[in-house]
PyMOL CGO cylinders between C-alpha atoms (Angstrom):
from pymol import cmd
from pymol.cgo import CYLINDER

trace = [
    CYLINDER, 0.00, 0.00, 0.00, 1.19, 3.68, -0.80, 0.3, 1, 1, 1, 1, 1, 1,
    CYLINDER, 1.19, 3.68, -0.80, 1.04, 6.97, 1.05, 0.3, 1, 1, 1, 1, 1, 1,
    CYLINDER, 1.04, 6.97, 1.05, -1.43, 8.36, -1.19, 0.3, 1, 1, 1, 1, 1, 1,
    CYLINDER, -1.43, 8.36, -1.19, -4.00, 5.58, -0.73, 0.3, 1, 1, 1, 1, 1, 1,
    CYLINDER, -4.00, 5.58, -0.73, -3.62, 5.36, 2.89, 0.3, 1, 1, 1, 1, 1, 1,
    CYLINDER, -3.62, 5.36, 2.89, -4.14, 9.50, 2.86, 0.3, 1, 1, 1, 1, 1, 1,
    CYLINDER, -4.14, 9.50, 2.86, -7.23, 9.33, 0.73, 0.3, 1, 1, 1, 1, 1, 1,
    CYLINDER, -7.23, 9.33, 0.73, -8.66, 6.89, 3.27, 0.3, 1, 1, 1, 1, 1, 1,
    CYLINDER, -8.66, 6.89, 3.27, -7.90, 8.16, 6.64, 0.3, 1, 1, 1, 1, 1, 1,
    CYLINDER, -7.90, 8.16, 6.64, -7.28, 12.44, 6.26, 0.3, 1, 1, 1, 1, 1, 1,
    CYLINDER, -7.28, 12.44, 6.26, -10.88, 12.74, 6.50, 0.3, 1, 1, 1, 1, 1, 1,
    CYLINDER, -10.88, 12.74, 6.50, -10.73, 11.88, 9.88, 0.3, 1, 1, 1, 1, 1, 1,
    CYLINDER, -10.73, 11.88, 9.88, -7.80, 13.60, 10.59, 0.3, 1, 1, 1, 1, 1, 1,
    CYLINDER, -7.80, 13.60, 10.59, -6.70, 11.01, 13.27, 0.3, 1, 1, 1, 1, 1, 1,
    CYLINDER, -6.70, 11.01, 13.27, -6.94, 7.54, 13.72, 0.3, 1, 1, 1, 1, 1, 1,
    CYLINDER, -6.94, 7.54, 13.72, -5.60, 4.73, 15.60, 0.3, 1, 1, 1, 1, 1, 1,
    CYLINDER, -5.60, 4.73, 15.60, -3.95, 1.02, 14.84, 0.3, 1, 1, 1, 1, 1, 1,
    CYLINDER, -3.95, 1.02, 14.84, -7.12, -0.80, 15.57, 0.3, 1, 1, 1, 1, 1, 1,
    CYLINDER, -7.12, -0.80, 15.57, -8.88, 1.12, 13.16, 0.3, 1, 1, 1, 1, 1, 1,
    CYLINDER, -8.88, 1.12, 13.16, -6.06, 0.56, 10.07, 0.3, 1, 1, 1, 1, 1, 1,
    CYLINDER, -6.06, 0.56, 10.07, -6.73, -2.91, 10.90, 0.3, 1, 1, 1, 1, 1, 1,
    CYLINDER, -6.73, -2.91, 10.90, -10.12, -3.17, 10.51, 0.3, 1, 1, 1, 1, 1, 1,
    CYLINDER, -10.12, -3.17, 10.51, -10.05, -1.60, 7.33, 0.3, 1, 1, 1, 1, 1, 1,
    CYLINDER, -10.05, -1.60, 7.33, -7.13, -3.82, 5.85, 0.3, 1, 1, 1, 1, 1, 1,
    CYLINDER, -7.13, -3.82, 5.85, -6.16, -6.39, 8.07, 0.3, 1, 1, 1, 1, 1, 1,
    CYLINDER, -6.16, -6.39, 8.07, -2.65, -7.72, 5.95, 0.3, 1, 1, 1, 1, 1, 1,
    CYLINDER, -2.65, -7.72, 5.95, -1.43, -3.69, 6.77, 0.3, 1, 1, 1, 1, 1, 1,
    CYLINDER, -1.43, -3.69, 6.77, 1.94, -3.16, 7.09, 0.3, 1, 1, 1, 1, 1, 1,
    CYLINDER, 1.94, -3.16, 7.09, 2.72, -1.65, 10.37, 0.3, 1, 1, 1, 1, 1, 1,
    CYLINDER, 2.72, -1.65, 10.37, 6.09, -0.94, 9.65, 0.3, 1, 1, 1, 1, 1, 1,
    CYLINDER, 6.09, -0.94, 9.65, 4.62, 2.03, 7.33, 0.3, 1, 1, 1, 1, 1, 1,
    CYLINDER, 4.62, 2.03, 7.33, 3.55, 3.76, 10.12, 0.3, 1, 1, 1, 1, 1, 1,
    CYLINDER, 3.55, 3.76, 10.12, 7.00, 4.22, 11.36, 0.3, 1, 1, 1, 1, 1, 1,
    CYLINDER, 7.00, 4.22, 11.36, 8.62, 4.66, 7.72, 0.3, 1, 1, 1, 1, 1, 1,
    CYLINDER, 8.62, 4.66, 7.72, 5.69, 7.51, 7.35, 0.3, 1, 1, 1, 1, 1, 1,
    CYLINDER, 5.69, 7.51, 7.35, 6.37, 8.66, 11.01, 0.3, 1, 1, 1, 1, 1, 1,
    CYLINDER, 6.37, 8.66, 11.01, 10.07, 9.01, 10.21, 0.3, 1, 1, 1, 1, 1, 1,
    CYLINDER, 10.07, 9.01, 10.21, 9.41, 11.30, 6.88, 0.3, 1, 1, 1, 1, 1, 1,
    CYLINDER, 9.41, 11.30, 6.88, 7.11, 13.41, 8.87, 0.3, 1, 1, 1, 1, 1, 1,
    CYLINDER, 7.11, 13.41, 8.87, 3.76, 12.58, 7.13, 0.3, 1, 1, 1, 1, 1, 1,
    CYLINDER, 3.76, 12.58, 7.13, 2.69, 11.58, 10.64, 0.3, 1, 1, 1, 1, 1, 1,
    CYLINDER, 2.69, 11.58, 10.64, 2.99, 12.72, 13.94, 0.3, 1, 1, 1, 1, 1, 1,
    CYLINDER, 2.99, 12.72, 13.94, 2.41, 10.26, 16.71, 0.3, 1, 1, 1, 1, 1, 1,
    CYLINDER, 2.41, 10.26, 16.71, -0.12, 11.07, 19.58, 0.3, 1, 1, 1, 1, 1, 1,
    CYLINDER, -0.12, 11.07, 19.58, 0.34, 8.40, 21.50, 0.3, 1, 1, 1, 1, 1, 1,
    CYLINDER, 0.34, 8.40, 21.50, 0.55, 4.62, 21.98, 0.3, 1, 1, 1, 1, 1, 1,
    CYLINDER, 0.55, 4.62, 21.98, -1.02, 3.19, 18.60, 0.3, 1, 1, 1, 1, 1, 1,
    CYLINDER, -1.02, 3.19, 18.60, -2.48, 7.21, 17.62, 0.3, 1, 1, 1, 1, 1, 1,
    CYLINDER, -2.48, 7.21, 17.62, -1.80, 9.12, 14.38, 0.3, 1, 1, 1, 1, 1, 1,
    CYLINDER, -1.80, 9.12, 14.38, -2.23, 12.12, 12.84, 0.3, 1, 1, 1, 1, 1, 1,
    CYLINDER, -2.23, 12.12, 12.84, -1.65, 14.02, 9.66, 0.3, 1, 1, 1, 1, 1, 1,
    CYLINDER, -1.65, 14.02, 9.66, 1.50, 16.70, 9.29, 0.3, 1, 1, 1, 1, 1, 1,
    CYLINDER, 1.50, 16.70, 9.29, -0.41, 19.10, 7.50, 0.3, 1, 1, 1, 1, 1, 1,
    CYLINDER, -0.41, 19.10, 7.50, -3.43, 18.73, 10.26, 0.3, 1, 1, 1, 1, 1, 1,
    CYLINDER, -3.43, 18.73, 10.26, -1.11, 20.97, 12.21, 0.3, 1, 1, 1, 1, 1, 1,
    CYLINDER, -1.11, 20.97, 12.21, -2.31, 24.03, 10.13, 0.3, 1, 1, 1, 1, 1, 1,
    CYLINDER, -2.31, 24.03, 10.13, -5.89, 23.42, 10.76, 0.3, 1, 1, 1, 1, 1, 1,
    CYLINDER, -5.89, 23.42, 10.76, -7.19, 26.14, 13.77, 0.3, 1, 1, 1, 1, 1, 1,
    CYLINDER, -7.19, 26.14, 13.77, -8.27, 24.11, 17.06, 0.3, 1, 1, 1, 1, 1, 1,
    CYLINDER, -8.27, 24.11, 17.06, -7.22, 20.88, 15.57, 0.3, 1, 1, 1, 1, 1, 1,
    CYLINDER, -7.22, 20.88, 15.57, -5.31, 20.66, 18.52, 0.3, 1, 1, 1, 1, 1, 1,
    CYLINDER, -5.31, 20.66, 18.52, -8.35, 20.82, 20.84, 0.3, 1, 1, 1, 1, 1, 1,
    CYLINDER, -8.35, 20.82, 20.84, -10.55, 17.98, 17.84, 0.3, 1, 1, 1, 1, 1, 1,
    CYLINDER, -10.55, 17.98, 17.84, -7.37, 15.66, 18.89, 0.3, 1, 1, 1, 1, 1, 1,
    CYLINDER, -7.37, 15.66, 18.89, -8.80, 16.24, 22.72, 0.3, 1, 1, 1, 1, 1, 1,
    CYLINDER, -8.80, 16.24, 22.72, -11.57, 14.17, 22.42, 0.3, 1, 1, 1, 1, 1, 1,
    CYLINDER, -11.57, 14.17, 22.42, -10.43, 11.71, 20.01, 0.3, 1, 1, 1, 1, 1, 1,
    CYLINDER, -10.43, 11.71, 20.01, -6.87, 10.36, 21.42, 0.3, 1, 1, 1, 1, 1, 1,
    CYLINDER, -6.87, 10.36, 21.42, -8.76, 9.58, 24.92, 0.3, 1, 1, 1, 1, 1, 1,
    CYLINDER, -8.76, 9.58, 24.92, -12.50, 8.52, 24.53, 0.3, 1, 1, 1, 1, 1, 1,
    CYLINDER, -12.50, 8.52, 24.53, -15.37, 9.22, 26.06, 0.3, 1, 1, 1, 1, 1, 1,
    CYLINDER, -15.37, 9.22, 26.06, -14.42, 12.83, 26.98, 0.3, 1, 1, 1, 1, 1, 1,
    CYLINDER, -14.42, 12.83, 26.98, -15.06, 16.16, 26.80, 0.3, 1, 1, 1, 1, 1, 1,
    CYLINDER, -15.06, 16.16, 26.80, -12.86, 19.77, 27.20, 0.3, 1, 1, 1, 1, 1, 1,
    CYLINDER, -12.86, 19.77, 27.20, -13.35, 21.37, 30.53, 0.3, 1, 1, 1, 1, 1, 1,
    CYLINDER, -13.35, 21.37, 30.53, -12.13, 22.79, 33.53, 0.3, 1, 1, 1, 1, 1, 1,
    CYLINDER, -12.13, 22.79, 33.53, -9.73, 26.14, 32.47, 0.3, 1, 1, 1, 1, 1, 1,
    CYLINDER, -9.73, 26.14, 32.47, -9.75, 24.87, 28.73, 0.3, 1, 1, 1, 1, 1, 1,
    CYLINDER, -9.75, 24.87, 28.73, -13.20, 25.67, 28.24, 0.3, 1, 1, 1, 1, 1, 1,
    CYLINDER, -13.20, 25.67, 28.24, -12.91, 28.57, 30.88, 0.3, 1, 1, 1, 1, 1, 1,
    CYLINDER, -12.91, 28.57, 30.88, -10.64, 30.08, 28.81, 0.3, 1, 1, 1, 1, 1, 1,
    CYLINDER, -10.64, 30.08, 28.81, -12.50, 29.52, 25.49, 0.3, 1, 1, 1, 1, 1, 1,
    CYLINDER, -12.50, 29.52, 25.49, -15.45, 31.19, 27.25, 0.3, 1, 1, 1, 1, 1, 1,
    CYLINDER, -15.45, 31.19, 27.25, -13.33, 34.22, 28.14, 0.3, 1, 1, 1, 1, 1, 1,
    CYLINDER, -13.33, 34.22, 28.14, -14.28, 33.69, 31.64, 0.3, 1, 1, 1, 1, 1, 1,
    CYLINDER, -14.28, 33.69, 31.64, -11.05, 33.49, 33.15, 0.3, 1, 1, 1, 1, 1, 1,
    CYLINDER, -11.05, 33.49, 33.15, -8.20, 35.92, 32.39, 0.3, 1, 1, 1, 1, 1, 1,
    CYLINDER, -8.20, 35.92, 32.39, -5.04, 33.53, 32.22, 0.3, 1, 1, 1, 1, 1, 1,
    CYLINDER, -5.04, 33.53, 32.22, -3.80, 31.91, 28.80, 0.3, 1, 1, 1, 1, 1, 1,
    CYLINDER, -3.80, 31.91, 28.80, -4.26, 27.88, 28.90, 0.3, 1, 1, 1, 1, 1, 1,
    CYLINDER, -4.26, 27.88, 28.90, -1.12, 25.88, 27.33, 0.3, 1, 1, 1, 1, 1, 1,
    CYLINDER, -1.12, 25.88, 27.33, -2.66, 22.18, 28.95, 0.3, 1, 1, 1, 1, 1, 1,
    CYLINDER, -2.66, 22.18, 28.95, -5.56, 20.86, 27.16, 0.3, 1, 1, 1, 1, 1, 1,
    CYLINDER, -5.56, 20.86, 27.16, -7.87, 20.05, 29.99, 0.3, 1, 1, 1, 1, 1, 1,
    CYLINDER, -7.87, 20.05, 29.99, -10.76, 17.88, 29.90, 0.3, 1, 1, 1, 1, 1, 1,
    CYLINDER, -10.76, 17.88, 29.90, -12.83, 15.21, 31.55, 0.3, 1, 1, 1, 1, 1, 1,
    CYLINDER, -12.83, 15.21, 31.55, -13.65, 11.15, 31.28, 0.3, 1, 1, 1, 1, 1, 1,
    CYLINDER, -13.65, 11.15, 31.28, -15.04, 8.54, 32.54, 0.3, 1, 1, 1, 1, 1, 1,
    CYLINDER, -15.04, 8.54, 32.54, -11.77, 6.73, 32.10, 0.3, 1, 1, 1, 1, 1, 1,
    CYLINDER, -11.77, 6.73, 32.10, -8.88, 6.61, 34.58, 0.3, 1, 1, 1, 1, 1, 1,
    CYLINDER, -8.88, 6.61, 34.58, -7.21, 10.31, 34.76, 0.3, 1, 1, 1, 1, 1, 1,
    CYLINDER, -7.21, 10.31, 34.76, -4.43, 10.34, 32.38, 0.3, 1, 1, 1, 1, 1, 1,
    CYLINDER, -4.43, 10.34, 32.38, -1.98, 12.66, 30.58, 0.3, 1, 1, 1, 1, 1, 1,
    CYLINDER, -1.98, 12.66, 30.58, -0.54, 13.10, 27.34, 0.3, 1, 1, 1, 1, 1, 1,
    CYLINDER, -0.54, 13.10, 27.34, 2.33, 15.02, 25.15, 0.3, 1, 1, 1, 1, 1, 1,
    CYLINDER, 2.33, 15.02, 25.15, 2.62, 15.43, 21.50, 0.3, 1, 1, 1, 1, 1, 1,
    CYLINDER, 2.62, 15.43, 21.50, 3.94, 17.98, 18.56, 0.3, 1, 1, 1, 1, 1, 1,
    CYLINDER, 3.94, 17.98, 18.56, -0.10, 19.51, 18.96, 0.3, 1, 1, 1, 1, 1, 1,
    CYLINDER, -0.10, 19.51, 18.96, -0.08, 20.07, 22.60, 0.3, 1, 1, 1, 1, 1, 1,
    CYLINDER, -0.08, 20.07, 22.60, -0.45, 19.23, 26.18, 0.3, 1, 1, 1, 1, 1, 1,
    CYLINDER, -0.45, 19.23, 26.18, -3.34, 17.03, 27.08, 0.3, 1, 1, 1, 1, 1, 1,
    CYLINDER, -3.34, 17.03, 27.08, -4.93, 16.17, 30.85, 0.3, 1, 1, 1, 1, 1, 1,
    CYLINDER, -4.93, 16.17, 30.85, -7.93, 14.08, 31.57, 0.3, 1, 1, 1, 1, 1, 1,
    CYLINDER, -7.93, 14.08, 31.57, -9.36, 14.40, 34.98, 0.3, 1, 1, 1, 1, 1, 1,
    CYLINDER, -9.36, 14.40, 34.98, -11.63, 11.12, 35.93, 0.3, 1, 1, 1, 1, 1, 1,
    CYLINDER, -11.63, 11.12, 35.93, -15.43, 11.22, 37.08, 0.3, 1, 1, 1, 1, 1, 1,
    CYLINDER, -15.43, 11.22, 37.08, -18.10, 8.93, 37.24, 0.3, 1, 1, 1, 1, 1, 1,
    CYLINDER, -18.10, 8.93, 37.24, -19.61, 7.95, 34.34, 0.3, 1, 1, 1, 1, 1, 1,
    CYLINDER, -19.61, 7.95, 34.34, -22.98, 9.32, 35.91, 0.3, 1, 1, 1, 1, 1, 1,
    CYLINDER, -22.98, 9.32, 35.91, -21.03, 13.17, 35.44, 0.3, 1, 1, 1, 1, 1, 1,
    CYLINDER, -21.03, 13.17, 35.44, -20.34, 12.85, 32.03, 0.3, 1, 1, 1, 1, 1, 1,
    CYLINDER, -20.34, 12.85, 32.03, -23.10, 15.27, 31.05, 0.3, 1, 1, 1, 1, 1, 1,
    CYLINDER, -23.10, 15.27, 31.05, -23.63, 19.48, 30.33, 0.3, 1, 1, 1, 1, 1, 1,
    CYLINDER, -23.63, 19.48, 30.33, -21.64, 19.43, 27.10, 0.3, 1, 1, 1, 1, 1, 1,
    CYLINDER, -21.64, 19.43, 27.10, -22.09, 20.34, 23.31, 0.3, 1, 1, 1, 1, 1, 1,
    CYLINDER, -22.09, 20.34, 23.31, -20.32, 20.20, 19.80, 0.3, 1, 1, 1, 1, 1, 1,
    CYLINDER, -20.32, 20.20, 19.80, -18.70, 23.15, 18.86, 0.3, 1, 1, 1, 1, 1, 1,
    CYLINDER, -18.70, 23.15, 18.86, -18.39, 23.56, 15.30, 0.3, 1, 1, 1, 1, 1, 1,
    CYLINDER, -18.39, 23.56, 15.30, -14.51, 23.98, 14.13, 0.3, 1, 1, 1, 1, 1, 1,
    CYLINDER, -14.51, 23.98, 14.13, -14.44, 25.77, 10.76, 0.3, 1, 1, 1, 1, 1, 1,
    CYLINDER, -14.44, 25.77, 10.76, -13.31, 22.92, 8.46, 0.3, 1, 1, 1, 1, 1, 1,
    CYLINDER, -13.31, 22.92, 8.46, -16.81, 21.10, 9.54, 0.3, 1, 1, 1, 1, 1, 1,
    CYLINDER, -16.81, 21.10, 9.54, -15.54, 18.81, 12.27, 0.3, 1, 1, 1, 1, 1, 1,
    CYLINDER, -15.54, 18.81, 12.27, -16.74, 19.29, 15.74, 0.3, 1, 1, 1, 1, 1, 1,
    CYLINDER, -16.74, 19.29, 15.74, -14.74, 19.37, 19.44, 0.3, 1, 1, 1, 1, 1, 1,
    CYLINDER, -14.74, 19.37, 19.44, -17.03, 18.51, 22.17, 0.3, 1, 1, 1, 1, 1, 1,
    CYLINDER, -17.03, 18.51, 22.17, -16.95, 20.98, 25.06, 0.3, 1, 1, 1, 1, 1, 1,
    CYLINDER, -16.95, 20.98, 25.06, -18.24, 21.71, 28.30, 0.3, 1, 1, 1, 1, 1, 1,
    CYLINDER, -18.24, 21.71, 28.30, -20.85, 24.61, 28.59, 0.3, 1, 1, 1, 1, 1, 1,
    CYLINDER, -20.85, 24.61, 28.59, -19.42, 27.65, 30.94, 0.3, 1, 1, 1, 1, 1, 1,
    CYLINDER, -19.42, 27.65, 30.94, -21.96, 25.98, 33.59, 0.3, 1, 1, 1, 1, 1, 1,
    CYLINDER, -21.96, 25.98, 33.59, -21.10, 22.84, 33.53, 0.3, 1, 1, 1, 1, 1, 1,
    CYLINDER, -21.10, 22.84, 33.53, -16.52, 23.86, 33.05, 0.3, 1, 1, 1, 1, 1, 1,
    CYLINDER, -16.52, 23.86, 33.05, -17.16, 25.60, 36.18, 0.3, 1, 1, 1, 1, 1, 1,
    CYLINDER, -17.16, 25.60, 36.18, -19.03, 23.37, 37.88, 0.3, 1, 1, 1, 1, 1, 1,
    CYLINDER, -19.03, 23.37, 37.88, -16.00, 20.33, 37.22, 0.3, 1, 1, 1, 1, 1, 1,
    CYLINDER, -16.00, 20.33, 37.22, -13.80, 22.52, 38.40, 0.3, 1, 1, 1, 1, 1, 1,
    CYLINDER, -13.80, 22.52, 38.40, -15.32, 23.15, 41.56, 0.3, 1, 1, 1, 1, 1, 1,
    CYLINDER, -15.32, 23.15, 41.56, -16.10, 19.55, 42.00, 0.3, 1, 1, 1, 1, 1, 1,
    CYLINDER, -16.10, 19.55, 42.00, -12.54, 18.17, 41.12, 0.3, 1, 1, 1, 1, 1, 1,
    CYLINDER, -12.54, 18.17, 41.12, -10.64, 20.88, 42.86, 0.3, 1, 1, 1, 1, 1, 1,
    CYLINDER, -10.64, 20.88, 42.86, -12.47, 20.82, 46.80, 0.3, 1, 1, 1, 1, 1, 1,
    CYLINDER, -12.47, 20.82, 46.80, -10.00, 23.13, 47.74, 0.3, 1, 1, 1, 1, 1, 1,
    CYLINDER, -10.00, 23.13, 47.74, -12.20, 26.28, 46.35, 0.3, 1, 1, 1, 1, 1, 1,
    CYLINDER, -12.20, 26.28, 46.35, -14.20, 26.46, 49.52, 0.3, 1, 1, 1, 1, 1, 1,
    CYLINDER, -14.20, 26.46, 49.52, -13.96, 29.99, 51.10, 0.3, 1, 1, 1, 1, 1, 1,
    CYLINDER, -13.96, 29.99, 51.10, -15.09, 33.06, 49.04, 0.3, 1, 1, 1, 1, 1, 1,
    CYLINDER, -15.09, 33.06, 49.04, -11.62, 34.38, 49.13, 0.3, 1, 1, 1, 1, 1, 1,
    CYLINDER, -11.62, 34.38, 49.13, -10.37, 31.05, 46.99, 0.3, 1, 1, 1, 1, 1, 1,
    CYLINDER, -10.37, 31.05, 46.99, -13.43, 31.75, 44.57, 0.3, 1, 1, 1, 1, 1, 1,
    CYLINDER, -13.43, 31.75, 44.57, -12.46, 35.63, 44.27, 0.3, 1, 1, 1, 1, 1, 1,
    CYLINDER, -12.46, 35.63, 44.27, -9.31, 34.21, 43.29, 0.3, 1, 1, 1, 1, 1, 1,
    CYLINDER, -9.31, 34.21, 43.29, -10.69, 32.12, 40.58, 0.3, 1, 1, 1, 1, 1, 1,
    CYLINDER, -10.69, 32.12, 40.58, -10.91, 35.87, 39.09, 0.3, 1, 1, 1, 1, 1, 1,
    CYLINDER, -10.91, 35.87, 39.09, -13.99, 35.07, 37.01, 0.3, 1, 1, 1, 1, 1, 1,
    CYLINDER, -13.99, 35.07, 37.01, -14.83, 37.68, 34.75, 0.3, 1, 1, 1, 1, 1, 1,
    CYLINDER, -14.83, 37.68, 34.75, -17.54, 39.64, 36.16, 0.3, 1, 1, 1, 1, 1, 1,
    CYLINDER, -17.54, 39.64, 36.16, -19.30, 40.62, 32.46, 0.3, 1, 1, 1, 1, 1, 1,
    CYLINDER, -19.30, 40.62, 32.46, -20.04, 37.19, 31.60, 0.3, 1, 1, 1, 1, 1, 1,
    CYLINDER, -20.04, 37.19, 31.60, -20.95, 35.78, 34.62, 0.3, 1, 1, 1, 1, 1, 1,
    CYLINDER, -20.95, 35.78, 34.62, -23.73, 38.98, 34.71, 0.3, 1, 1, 1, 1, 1, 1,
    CYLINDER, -23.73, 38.98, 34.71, -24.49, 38.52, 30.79, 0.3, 1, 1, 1, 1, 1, 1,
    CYLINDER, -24.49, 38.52, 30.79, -24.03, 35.23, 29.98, 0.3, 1, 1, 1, 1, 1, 1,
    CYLINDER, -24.03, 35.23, 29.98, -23.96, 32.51, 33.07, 0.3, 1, 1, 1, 1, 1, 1,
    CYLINDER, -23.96, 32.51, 33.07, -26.72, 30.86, 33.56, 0.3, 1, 1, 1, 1, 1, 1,
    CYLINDER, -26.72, 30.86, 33.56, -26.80, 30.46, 37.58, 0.3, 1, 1, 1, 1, 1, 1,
    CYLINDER, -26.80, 30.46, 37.58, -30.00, 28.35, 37.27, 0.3, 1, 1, 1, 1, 1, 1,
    CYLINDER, -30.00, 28.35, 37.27, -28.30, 25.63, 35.06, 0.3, 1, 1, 1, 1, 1, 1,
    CYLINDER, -28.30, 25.63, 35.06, -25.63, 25.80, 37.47, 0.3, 1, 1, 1, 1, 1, 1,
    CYLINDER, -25.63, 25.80, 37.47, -27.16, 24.84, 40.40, 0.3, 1, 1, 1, 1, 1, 1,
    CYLINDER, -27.16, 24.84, 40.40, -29.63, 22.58, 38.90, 0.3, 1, 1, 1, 1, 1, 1,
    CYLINDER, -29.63, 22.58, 38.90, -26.35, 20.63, 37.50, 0.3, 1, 1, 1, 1, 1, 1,
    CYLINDER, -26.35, 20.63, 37.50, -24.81, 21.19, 41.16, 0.3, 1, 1, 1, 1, 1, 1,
    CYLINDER, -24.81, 21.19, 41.16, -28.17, 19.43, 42.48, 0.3, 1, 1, 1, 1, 1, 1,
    CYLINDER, -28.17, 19.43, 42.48, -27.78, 16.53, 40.37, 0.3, 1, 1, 1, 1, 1, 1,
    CYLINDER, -27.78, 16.53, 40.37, -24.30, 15.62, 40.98, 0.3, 1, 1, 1, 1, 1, 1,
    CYLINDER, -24.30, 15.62, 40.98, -25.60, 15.41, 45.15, 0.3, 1, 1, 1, 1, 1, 1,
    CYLINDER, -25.60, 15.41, 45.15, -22.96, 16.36, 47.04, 0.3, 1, 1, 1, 1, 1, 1,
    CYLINDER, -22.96, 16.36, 47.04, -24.32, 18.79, 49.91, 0.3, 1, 1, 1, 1, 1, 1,
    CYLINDER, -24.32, 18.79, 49.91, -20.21, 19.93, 50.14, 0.3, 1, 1, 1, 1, 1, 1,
    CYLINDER, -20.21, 19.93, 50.14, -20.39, 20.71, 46.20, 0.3, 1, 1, 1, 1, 1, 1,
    CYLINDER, -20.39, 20.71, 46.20, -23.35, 22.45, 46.87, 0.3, 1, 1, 1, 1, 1, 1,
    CYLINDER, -23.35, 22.45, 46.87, -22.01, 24.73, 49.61, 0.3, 1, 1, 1, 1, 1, 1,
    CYLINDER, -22.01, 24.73, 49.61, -19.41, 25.85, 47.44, 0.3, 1, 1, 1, 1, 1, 1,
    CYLINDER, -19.41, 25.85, 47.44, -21.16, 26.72, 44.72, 0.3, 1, 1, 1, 1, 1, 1,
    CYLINDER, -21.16, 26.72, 44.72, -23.44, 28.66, 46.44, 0.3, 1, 1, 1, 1, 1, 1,
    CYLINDER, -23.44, 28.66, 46.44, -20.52, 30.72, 48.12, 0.3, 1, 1, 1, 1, 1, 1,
    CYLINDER, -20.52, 30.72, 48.12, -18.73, 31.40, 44.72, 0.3, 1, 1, 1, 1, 1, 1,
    CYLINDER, -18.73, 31.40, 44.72, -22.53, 32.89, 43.77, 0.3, 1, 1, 1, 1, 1, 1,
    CYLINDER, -22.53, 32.89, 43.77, -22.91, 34.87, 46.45, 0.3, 1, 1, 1, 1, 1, 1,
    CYLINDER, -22.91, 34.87, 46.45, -18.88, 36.30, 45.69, 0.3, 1, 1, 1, 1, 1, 1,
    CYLINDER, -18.88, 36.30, 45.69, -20.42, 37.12, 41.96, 0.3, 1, 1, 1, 1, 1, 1,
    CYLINDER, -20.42, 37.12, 41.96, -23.57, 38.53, 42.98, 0.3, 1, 1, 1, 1, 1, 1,
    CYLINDER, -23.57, 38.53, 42.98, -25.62, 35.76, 41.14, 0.3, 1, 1, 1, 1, 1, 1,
]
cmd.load_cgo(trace, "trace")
């Protein structure tokens, strides 16, 4: 088999993985994967996970690889945060959440971390559209707040949600305090609760 014809098959997806080669021609070479590895036609994500070279010129195609390399998940925590605008600090880490075991990863696109919760959490995200047609599936503002309160127990006392430094536009214009707590009620955790009723009362909501 060729570059070309393996390109034509698997570009459209941007990513894939050994198992999947397989499936779709089980006599496949493996060795190509290195050869093409080796002449930079592919960058390796990690154990038995591909990409394309040229993917790297693609906007957010870093954050598509999120929830592709380690699946089911979703971006969250100061990822989405920072995609929302509602914290002021730049994000290099990819953050997101799974139902797997936590787990981290390093490649030529980026810095990813996956931060474990019960199956029973995975909930209160969307696709966002990326601009060549593929979507990344991401946390609403409600619900990236609300796993970061959960995950991180330390935010307790209003000072350590004043220092969360949320921006104070959006959380007046555009959080929705309702969802929030209606997501913080279904997660039941009366300590969850109590903190997310103190950051409120911090940001006047």
């Amino acid at each position: 088999m060729n570059y070309l014809e393996f390109h034509k098959q698997w570009y459209p997806l941007g990513c894939f993985n050994v198992q999947q080669v397989y499936s779709w021609c089980p006599d496949f070479n493996r060795h190509n994967l290195r050869v093409w590895e080796s002449k930079g036609y592919l960058i390796k994500l990690r154990k038995e996970y591909y990409a394309f070279s040229e993917c790297r010129k693609i906007p957010d195609f870093n954050r598509y690889l999120a929830n592709r390399i380690y699946r089911p998940s979703y971006i969250s925590l100061h990822t989405a945060l920072s995609y929302y605008g509602m914290i002021p600090e730049e994000v290099v880490q990819i953050t997101s959440v799974t139902s797997l075991k936590t787990a981290s990863f390093s490649n030529e696109f980026g810095e990813y971390t996956y931060s474990s919760v019960k199956s029973g959490l995975m909930f209160g995200y969307e696709p966002k559209p990326m601009a060549d047609g593929r979507v990344i599936l991401l946390a609403s503002p409600e619900k990236a707040l609300l796993d970061l309160l959960y995950l991180n127990p330390f935010y307790e006392t209003e000072a350590d949600m004043s220092e969360l430094r949320l921006d104070e536009d959006f959380m007046f214009e555009d959080f929705n305090s309702e969802i929030f707590k209606e997501y913080a009620e279904r997660i039941g955790s009366k300590a969850l609760n109590d903190r997310v009723n103190t950051l409120l009362t911090v940001y006047g909501l």
